[in-house]
N, C-alpha and C positions, 0 to 999 in steps of 0.2 A: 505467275509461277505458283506450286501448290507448294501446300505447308511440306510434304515429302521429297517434292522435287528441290527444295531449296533445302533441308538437310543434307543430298545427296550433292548439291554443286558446294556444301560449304566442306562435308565429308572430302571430298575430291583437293579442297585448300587443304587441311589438314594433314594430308597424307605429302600435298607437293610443295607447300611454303611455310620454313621451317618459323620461320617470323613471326606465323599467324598460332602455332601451335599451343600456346601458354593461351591464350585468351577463350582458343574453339575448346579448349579441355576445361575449361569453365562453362560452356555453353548450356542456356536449358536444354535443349533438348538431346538423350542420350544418345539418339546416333551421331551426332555430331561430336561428344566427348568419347565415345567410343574408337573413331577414326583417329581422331587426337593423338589417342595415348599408344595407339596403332606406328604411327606415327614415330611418337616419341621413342619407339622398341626403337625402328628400323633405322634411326641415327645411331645406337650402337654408343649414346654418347649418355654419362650417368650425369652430369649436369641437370638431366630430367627427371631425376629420380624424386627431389621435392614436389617438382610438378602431378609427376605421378600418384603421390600420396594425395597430396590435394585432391584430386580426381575421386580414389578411395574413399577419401571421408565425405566426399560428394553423396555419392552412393551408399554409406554406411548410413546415413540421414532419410534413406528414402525406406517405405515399406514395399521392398521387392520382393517377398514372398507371404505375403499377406492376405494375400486375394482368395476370391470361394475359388472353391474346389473346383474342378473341372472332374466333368463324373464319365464323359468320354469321351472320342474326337470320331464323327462319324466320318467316313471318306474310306477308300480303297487303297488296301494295306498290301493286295496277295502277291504283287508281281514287281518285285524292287530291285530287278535288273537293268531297269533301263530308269531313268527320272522321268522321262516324258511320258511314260506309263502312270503314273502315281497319279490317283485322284483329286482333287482339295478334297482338303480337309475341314470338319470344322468343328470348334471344342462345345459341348454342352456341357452349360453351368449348374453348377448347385442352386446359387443365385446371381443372377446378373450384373457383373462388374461394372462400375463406375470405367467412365474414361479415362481416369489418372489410373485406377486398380489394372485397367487393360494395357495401358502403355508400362507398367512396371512389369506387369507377367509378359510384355512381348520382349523388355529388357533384361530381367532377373538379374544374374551372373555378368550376363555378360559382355560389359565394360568393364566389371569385377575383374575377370579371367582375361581380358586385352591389357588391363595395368602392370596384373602377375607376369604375363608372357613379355611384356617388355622388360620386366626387371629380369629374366632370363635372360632375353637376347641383348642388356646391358651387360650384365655378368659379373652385376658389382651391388651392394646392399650393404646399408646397417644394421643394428642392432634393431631396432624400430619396426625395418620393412623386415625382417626377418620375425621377429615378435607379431607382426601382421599374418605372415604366410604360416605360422604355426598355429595360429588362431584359426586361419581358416581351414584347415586340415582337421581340426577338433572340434569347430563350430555345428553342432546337427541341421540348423537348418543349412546349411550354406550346400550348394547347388555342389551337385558331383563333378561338373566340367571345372568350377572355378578349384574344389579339393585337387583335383590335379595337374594343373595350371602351375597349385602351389609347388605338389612335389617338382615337377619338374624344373621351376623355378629351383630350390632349394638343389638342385643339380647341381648346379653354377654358384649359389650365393651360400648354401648351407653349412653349417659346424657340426662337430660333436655333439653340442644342443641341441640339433635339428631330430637328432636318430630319435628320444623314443615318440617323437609326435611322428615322424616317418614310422614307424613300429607299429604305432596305433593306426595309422590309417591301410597300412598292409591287410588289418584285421578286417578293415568295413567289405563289406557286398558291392565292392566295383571293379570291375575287371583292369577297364583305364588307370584310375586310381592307385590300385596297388602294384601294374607294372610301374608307374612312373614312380613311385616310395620303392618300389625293390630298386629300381636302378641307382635311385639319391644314397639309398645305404650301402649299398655297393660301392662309386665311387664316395664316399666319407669316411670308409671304412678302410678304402685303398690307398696306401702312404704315397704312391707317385701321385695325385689328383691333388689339385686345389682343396685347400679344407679335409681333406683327408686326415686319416691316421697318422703319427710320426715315430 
């Protein structure tokens, strides 16, 4: 069995035996903790929530966006109606990545953004994970997918604290991003809604 193939049979435990779930979100290898914390959303159950940070600070330890540059991705962009139309692609370097540098830029965010969208589809957080999701809403380097991840997160988990880092990120150049921060201060700001105005 190949090093990929055996991520994907452990990814597959992850997602279907909830027993194995605390250990694979420990896992070296990030698809593997990525499925994990996948996982850990789709129980709906905040007992995870520990676990989930763990995972975080897994990640907050690695250099996932440190890598050279990528100066372009040659392949066939013109006709993106159909997928099976789409060329490969392939990135040209500034300078050629190490194999660790290559396996963070193919992970970046996102196990990042699978930890956030669990503590959404939880619907329940501390002070801590929320001091997290405001961080990453303000962090410049941090990846636009996982910035919105947060707001959306902060849908469900956010305070009155949350509005002006929601505020700020309304401002950034991301279309995703700033729908998902208008709709957080919209419902925080609407007294029927959890975390709302009163």
């Amino acid at each position: 069995m190949t090093e990929r193939a055996l991520d994907f049979a452990l990814m597959e435990r992850a997602l279907t035996e909830p027993s194995e779930m605390a250990a694979l979100g420990r896992h070296p290898h990030w698809r593997v903790r990525y499925a994990a914390a996948i996982g850990m959303g789709e129980t709906g159950d905040p007992a995870w929530l520990n676990d989930l940070r763990a995972i975080m600070a897994m990640e907050e330890e690695r250099d996932l966006y440190g890598q050279p540059q990528v100066q372009e991705f040659i392949g066939g962009f013109d006709d993106t109606r159909a997928a099976e139309l789409l060329a490969a692609t392939e990135a040209v370097w500034e300078t050629p990545p190490t194999p660790e540098q290559y396996d963070a830029w193919q992970c970046r965010g996102r196990v990042r953004q699978a930890c956030i969208l669990a503590v959404a589809a939880i619907g329940q957080a501390d002070d801590a994970w929320r001091e997290l999701l405001h961080r990453a809403l303000r962090d410049p380097r941090e990846d636009f997918v996982v910035k919105a991840a947060a707001a959306k997160a902060l849908q469900r988990v956010g305070t009155r604290d949350s509005l002006p880092h929601l505020e700020f990120a309304v401002t950034l150049d991301e279309w995703c991003l700033s729908l998902e921060s208008r709709k957080a201060i919209t419902l925080l700001t609407t007294p029927e809604t959890p975390g709302g105005s009163s």
